[in-house]
N, C-alpha and C positions, 0 to 999 in steps of 0.2 A: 923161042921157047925150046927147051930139049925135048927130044921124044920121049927121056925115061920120066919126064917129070909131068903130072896131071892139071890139066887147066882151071886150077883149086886156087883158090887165095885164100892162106891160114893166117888169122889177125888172134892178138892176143893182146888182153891191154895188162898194166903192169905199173907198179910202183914198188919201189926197194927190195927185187926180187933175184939179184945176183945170186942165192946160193941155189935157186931150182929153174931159173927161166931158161939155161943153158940147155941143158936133159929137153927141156918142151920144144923150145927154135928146132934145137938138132933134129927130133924124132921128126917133126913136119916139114921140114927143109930136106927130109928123104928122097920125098914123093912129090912135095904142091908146089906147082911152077913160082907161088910168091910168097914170103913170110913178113907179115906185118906187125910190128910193135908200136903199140900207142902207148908211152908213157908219161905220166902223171904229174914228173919232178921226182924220180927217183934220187939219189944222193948217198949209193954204193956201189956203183958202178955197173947196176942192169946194161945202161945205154953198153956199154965197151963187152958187153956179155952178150948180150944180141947180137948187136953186128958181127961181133968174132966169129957167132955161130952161120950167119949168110944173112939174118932179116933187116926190112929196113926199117928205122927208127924213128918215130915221128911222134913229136908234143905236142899235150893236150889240158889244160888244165881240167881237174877231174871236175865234173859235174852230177856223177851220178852211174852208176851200171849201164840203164837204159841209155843213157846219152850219149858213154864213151865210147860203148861197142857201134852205135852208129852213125860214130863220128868216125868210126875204122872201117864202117861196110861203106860209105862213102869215098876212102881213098882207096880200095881193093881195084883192080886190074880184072879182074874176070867175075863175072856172074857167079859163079862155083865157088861159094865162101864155106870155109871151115871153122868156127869157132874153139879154141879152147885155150883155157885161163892158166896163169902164169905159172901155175902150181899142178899141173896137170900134162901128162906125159902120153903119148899114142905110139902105142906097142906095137910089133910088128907086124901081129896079126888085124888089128884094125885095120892099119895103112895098106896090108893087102887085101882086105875085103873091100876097102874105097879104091883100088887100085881095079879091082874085079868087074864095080858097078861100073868104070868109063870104058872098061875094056868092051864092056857089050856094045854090039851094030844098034851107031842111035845114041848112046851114050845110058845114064842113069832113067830107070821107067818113072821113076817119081819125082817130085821138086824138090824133097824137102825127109830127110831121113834124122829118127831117134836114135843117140847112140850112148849109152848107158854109162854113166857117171858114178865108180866106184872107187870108196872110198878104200885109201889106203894106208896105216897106220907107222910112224916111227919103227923101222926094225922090219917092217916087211918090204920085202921085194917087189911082190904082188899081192892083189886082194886079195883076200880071204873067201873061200866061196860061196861061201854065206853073205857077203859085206853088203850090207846096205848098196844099193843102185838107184841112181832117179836114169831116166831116161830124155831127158828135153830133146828138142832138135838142135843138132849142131852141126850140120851138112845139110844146105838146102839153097836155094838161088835165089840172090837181092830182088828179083826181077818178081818172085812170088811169095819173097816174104822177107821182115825185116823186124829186129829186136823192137820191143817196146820203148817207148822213154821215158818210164817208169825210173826211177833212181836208183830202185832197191828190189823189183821186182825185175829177176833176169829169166827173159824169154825172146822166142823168136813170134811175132804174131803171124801166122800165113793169110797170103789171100783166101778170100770163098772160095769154097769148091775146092782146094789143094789136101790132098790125102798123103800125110807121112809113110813113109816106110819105116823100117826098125832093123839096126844091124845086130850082129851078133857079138862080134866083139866089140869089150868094154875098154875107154878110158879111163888110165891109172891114174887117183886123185889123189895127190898126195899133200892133204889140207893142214896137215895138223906136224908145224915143226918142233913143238914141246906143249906141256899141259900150260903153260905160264904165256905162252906165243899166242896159245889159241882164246885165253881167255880174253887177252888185251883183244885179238881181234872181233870176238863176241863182243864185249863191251862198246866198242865202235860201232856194231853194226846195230847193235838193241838202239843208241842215239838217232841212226838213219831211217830206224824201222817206227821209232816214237814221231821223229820228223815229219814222217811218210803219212803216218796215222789222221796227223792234226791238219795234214795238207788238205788230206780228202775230207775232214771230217766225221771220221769215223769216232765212233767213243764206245769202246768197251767197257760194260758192266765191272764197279770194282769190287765185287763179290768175288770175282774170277781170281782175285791176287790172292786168294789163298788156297785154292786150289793150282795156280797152274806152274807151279812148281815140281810136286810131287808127279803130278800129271803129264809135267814134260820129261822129266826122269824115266816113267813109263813107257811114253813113246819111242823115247831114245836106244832105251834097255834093251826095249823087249823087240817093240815095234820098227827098228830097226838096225835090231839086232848085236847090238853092241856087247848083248852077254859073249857072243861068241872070243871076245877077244881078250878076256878074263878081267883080271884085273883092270889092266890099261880100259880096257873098254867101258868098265861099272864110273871110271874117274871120264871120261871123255863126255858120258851120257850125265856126269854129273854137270861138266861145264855146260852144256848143253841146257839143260833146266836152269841152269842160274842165269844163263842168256835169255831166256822166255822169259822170265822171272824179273828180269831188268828190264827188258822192254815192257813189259805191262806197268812196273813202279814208276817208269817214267814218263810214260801214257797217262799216267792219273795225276805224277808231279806237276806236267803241264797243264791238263787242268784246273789244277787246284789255283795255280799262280795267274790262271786268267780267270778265273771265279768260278768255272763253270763243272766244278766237281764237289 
């Protein structure tokens, strides 16, 4: 292993993501001793965009979120896993704040660190600083913790007892390649999120399908924060409500067609 490089294995899984997965391999291929790509059956040339970039390349047939990513912590090299998604870029100042936490005698104080997921729009460089942030864990050790295998529910669960930390700087997310991109992708996932529903059980009240449209609009807008980005932003928050809005319509379709709505 080089010395300038940190005992991190950065996996990312990925399907027909040649126009952004280049920018993510590069930025993690900085710093992390190993870059993993798990993909799906891409069919534009990810595979030859990864490796170009230095990661190595490994099929998987998708199964789900929870399953893919820990079918990647699985083939990872070091305890020290990094997560982030095909569409998703670590800017300099991250890779040196995780460069920081190995630098200390002893290594990282915690197992398992939050690093905030900022969304980043068409046209911008960087977020906005305002932009909507989640924070999940995406630096943290196989050994004390490991994704869900959930499908559609993407987390990392830690063992008991394991206390995150929280960095500072944010990963640039840069989700949304046109309003027309993003809806196709909503649309897909309301199908995985209806799937998911019926797996567990779950049956929400269809009172809610007429409010929760307007209601996710709200949250979108306001609640995170989408005014700030004008325009663009009121249409983003809009796809956004129509994807809550289909996964509930189709929550009820499939009850309906097994009797039980």
């Amino acid at each position: 292993m080089s010395t300038a490089r940190l005992p991190v294995s950065a996996f990312i899984i990925a399907r027909n993501e040649a126009d952004r997965i280049g920018a993510t391999v590069r930025a993690v291929a900085a710093f992390a001793d190993e870059v993993l790509v798990v993909d799906s059956g891409s069919t534009d040339g990810t595979v030859a965009v990864a490796e170009a970039e230095g990661a190595r390349v490994v099929y998987n047939q998708w199964s789900g979120y929870g399953p893919q990513k820990r079918f990647a912590e699985e083939l990872c090299r070091h305890d020290w896993l990094l997560n982030v998604d095909a569409d998703e870029v670590v800017p300099p100042a991250l890779a040196a704040e995780i460069g920081r936490l190995f630098a200390r005698p002893g290594g990282p104080e915690r197992d398992a660190y939050r690093i905030g997921i900022a969304e980043t729009f068409p046209g911008e460089g960087a977020p906005h600083r305002l932009a909507y942030t989640l924070h999940p864990v995406r630096l943290y050790r196989r050994s004390r913790g490991r994704y869900s295998p959930s499908p559609v529910h993407d987390r990392v669960d830690l063992a008991p007892g394991v206390r995150s930390g929280r960095l500072r700087a944010v990963i640039h997310h840069f989700s949304v390649r046109s309003l027309g991109d993003q809806v196709a992708k909503l649309n897909r996932y309301s199908d995985q999120q209806a799937d998911d529903l019926a797996a567990r059980g779950v049956m929400i009240p269809t009172w809610r399908i007429f409010v929760e449209l307007p209601a996710a609009f709200l949250k979108a807008y306001f609640g995170r924060r989408h005014f700030v980005r004008g325009t663009y932003g009121f249409l983003t928050a809009m796809n956004y409500a129509i994807s809550r809005h289909l996964r509930l319509a189709k929550h009820i379709e499939r009850r309906r067609r097994s009797g039980e709505g």
